[in-house]
Kinemage of the C-alpha trace (Angstrom):
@kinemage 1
@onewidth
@group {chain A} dominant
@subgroup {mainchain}
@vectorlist {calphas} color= white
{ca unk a 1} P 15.553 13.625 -13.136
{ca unk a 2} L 16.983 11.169 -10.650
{ca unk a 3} L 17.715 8.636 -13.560
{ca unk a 4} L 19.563 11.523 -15.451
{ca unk a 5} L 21.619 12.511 -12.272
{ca unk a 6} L 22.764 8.698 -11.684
{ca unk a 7} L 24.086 8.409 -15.394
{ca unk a 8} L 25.965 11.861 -15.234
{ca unk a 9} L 27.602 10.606 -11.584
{ca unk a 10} L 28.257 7.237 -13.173
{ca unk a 11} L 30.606 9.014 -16.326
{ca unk a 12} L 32.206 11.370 -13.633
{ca unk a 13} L 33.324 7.466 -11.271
{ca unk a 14} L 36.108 7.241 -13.613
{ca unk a 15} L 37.691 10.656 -13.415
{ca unk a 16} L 37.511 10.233 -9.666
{ca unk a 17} L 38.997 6.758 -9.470
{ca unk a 18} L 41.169 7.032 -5.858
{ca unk a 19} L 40.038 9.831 -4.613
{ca unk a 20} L 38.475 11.610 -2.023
{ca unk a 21} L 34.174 11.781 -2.228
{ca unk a 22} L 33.994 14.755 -0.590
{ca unk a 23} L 35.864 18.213 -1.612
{ca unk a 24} L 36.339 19.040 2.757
{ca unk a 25} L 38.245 15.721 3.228
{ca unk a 26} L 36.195 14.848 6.387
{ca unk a 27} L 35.380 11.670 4.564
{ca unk a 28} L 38.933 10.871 3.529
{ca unk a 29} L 38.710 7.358 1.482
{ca unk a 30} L 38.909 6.804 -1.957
{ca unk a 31} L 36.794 4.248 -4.333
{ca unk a 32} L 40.017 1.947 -3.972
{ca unk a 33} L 39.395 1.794 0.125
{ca unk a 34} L 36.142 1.329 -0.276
{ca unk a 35} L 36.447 -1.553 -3.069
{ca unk a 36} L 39.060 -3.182 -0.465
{ca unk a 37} L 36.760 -2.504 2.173
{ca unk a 38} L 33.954 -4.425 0.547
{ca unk a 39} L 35.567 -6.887 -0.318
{ca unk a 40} L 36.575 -7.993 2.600
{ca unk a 41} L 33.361 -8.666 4.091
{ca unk a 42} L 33.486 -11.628 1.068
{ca unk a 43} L 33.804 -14.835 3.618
{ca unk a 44} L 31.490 -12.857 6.142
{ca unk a 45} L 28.768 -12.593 3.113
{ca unk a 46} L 29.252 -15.908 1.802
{ca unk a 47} L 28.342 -17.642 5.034
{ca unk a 48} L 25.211 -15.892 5.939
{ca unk a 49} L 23.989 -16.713 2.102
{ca unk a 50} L 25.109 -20.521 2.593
{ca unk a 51} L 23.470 -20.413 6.228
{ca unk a 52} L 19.996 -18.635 4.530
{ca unk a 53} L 20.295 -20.951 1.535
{ca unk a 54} L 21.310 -24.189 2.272
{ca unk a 55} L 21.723 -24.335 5.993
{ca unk a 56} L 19.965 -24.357 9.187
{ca unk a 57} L 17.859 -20.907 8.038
{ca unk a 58} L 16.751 -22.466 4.869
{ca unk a 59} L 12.960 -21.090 4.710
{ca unk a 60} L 13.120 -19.822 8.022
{ca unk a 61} L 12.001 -16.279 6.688
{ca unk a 62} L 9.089 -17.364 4.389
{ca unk a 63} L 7.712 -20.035 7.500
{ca unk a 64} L 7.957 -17.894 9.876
{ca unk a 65} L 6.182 -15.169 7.931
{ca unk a 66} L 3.386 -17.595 7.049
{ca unk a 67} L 2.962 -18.669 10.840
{ca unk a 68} L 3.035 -14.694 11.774
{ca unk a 69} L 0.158 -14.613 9.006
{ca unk a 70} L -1.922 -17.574 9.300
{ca unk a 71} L -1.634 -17.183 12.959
{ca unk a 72} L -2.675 -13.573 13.666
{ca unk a 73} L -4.160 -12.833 9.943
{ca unk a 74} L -5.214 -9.092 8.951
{ca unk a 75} L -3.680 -6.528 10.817
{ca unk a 76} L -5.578 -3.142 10.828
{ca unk a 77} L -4.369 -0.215 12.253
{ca unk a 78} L -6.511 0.346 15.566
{ca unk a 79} L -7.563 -3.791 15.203
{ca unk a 80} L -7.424 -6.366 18.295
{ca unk a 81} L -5.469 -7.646 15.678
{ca unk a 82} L -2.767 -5.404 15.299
{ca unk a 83} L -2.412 -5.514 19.179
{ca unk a 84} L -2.160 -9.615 18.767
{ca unk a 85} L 0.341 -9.019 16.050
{ca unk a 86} L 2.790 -6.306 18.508
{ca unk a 87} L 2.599 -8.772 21.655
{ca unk a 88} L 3.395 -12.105 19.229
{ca unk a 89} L 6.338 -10.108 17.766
{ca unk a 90} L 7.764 -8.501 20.986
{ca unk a 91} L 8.195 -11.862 22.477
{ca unk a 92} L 9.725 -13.254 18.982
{ca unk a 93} L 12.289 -10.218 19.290
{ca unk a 94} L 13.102 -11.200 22.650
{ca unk a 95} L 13.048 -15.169 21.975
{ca unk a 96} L 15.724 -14.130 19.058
{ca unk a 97} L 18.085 -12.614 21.302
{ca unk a 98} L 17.880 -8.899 20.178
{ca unk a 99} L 18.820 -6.020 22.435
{ca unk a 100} L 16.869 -3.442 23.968
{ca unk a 101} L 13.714 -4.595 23.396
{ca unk a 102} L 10.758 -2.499 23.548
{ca unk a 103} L 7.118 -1.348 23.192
{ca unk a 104} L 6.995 2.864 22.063
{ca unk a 105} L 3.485 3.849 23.052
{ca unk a 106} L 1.751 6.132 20.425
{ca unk a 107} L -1.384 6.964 18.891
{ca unk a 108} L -2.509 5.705 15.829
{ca unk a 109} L -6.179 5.384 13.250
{ca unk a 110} L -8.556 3.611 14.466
{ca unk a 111} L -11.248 2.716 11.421
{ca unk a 112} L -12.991 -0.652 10.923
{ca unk a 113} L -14.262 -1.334 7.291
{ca unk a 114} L -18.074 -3.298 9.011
{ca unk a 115} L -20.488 -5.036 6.698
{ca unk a 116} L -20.196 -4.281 3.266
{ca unk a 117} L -21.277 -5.187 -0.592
{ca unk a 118} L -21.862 -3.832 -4.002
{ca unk a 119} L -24.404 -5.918 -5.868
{ca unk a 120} L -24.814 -4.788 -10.052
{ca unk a 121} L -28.568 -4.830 -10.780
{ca unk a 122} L -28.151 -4.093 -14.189
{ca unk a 123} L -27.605 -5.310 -16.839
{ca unk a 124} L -28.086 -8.383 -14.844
{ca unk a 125} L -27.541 -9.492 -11.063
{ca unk a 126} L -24.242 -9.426 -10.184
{ca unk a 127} L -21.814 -9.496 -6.825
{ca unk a 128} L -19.164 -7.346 -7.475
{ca unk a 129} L -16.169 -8.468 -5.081
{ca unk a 130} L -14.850 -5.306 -3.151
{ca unk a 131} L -13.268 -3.616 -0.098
{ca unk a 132} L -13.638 -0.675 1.317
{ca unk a 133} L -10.827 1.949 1.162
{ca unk a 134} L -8.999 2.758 4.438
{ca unk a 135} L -10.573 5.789 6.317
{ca unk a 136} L -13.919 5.971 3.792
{ca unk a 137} L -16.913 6.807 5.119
{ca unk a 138} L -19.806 4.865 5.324
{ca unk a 139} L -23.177 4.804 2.842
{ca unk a 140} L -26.082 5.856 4.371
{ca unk a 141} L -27.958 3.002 6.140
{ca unk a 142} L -29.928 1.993 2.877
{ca unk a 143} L -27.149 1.623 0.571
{ca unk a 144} L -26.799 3.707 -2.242
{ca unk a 145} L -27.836 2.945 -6.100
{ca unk a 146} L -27.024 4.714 -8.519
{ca unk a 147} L -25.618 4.444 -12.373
{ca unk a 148} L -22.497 3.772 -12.877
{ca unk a 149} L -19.754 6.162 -15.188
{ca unk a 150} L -16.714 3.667 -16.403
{ca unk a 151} L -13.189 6.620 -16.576
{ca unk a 152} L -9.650 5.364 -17.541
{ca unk a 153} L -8.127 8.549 -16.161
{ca unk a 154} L -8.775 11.611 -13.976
{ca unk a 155} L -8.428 13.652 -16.903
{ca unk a 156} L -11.237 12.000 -19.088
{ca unk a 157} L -13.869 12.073 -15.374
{ca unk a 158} L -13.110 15.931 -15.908
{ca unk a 159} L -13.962 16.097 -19.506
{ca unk a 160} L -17.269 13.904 -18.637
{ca unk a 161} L -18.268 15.871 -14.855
{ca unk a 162} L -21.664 16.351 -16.298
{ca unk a 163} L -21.742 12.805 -16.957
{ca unk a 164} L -20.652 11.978 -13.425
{ca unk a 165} L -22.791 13.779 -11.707
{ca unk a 166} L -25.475 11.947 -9.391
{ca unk a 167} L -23.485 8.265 -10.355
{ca unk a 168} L -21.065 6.095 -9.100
{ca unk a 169} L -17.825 6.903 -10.552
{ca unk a 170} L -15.811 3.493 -11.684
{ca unk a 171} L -11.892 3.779 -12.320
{ca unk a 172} L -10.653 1.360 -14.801
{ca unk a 173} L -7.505 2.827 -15.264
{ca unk a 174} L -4.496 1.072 -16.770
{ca unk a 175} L -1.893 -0.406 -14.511
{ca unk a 176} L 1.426 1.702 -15.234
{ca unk a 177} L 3.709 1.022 -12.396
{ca unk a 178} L 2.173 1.106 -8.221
{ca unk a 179} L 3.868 4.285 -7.536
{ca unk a 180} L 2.010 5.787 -10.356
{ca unk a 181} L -0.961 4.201 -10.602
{ca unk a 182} L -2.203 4.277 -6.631
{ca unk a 183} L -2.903 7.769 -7.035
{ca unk a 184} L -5.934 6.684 -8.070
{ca unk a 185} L -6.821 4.508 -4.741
{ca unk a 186} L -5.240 7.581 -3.126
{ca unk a 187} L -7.370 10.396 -4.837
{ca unk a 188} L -10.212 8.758 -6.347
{ca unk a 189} L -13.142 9.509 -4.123
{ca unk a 190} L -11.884 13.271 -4.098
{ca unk a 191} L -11.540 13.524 -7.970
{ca unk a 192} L -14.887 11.769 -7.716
{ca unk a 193} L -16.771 14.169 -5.529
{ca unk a 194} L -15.592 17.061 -7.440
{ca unk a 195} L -18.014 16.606 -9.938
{ca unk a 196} L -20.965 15.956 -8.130
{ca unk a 197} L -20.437 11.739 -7.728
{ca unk a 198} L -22.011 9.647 -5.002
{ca unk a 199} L -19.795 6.725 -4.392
{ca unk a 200} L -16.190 6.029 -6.239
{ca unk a 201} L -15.067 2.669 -6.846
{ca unk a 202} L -11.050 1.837 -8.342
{ca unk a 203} L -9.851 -0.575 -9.905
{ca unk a 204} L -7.101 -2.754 -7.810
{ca unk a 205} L -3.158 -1.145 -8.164
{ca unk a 206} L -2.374 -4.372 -9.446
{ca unk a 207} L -0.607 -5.993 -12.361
{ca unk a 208} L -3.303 -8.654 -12.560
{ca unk a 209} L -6.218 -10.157 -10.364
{ca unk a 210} L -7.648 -13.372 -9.466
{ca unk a 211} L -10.968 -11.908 -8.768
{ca unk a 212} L -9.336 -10.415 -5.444
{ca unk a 213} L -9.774 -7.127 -4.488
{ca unk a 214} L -6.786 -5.204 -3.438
{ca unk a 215} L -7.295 -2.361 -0.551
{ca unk a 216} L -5.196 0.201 0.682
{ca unk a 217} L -5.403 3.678 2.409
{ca unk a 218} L -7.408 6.907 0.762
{ca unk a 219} L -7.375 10.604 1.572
{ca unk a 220} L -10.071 13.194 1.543
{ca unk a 221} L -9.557 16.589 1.534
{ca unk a 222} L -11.020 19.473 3.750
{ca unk a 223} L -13.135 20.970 1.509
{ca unk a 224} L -14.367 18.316 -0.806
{ca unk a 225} L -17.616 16.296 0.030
{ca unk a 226} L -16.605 12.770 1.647
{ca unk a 227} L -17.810 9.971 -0.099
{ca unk a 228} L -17.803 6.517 -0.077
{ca unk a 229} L -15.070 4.634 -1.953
{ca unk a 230} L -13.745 1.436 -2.558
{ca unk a 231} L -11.755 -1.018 -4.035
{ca unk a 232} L -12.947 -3.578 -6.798
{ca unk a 233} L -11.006 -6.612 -9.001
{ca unk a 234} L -9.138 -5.916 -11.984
{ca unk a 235} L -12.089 -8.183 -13.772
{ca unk a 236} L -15.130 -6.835 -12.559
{ca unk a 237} L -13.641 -3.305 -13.230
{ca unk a 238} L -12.641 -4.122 -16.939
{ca unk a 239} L -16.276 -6.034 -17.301
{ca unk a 240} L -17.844 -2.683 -16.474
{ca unk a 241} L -15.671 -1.415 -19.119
{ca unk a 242} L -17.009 -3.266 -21.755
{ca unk a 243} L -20.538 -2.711 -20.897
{ca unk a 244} L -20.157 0.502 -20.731
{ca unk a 245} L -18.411 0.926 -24.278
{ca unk a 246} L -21.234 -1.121 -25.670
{ca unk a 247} L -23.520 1.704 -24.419
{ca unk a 248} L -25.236 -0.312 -21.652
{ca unk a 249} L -26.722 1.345 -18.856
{ca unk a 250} L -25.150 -0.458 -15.603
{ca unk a 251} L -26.760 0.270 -11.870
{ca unk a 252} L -24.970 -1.085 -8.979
{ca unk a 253} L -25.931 -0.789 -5.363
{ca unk a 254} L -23.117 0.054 -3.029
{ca unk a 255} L -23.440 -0.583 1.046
{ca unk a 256} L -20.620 0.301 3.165
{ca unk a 257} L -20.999 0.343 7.105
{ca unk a 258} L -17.363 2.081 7.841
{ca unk a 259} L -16.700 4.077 10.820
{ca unk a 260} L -13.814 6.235 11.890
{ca unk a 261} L -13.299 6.268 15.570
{ca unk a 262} L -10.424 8.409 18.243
{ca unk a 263} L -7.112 7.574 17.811
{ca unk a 264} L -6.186 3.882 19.766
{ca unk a 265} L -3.568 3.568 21.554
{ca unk a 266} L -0.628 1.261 20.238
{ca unk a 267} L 3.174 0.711 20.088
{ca unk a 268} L 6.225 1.005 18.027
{ca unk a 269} L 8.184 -2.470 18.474
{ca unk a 270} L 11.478 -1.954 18.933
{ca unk a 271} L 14.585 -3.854 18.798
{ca unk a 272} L 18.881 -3.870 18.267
{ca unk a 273} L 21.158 -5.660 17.154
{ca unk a 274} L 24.484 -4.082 18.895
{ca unk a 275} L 27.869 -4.102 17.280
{ca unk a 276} L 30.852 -5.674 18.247
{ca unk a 277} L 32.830 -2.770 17.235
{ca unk a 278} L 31.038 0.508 17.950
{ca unk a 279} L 27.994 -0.595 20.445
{ca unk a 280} L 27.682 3.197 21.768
{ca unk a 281} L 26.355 4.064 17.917
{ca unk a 282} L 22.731 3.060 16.951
């Protein structure tokens, strides 16, 4: 719908060439001030590109992000981590010469993923490489092991529930785009537990893999059994696939020591950069 909207708006820009973009005049210029407006910002533009490009900035952006990473590494909501990660920017903020700045204190998750590993046991011994899914819940202390049911989409788990019940529900589902395709990560363990499945684990939202497995944050819902999910690599998840179009019976073991603690205490970094011509205005 929002495509569809854009392309109508676009034919209309040429009926309404110089004039006003809003029918009560309290925004009084035209596409011609605004063109003129623009384009005077062209020397402005030209020397922050040169500076980020060729001058004294040149890779500033992608070394300092690798010494932010390297030097304080995963960042976990609720980690010592994240804290690590506030205090080294709040000083870099200040160092920079921004305005007003600031720690906001708020509350925020506090879950830590602990020791964890899925292992296949059949067809053959294998370690699957995995992560647990933000705010899952553990296994119980003994791991579970169960079968494993290989979906593409929520809609075929559905048609299969009986299938799924009792196993370990694996989504290989096709990577559209992320913004379609993390519902999955998102509502996999629910879709999962809906039809009587132990454990859930999802394919990566990725475009492709190198045998890493990419996590993110899941939801559960309040009246649908909590179980434990995770994420595993594009290959493993499309090996699974194959074994399980073959007919082969495959049995992993899942162990997952997660744990969901109070809301920690944290801060919203905050910084300005105050104009020249209307400081007063954030």
């Amino acid at each position: 719908m929002k495509y569809i909207f854009l392309v109508f708006f676009m034919n209309l820009l040429p009926q309404y060439a110089g004039k006003c973009l809003r029918r009560d005049d309290s925004y009084p210029k035209t596409f011609e001030d605004i063109k003129n407006e623009i384009a005077g910002y062209t020397d402005i533009a030209k020397a922050i590109i040169d500076l980020v490009v060729h001058g004294k900035a040149q890779n500033r952006s992608y070394e300092r992000l690798a010494a932010f990473a390297d030097t304080i590494g995963p960042r976990l909501s609720g980690s010592k981590n994240l804290d690590a990660a506030i205090k080294y920017m709040f000083s870099a903020l200040q160092e920079d010469g921004l305005e007003n700045v600031h720690l906001e204190p708020v509350k925020i998750p506090h879950w830590e993923r602990g020791e964890e590993f899925a292992m296949m046991l059949e067809p053959r011994n294998h370690s699957i490489a995995m992560l647990g899914l933000g705010s899952s819940v553990a296994t119980p202390p003994e791991g579970i092991t169960a079968e494993v049911i290989v979906v593409t989409s929520f809609d075929e788990l559905h048609k299969r529930a009986q299938e799924a019940k009792g196993k370990i529900v694996v989504y290989n589902e096709p990577f559209v785009n992320y913004g379609e395709t993390v519902r999955y990560r998102s509502q996999g363990a629910v879709e999962a537990a809906k039809v009587g499945a132990v454990a859930s684990l999802i394919r990566s939202i990725a475009s492709f893999s190198i045998h890493s497995p990419h996590t993110g944050w899941q939801d559960y819902e309040p009246d649908v059994p909590r179980i434990p999910t995770a994420c595993i690599s594009v290959e493993d998840a499309e090996m699974m696939s194959r074994m399980s179009s073959r007919g082969t019976k495959i049995v992993v073991h899942l162990k997952m020591g997660a744990k969901t603690y109070p809301d920690a205490p944290s801060f919203n970094t905050v910084a300005e950069i105050v104009g020249s011509k209307y400081p007063e205005q954030v």
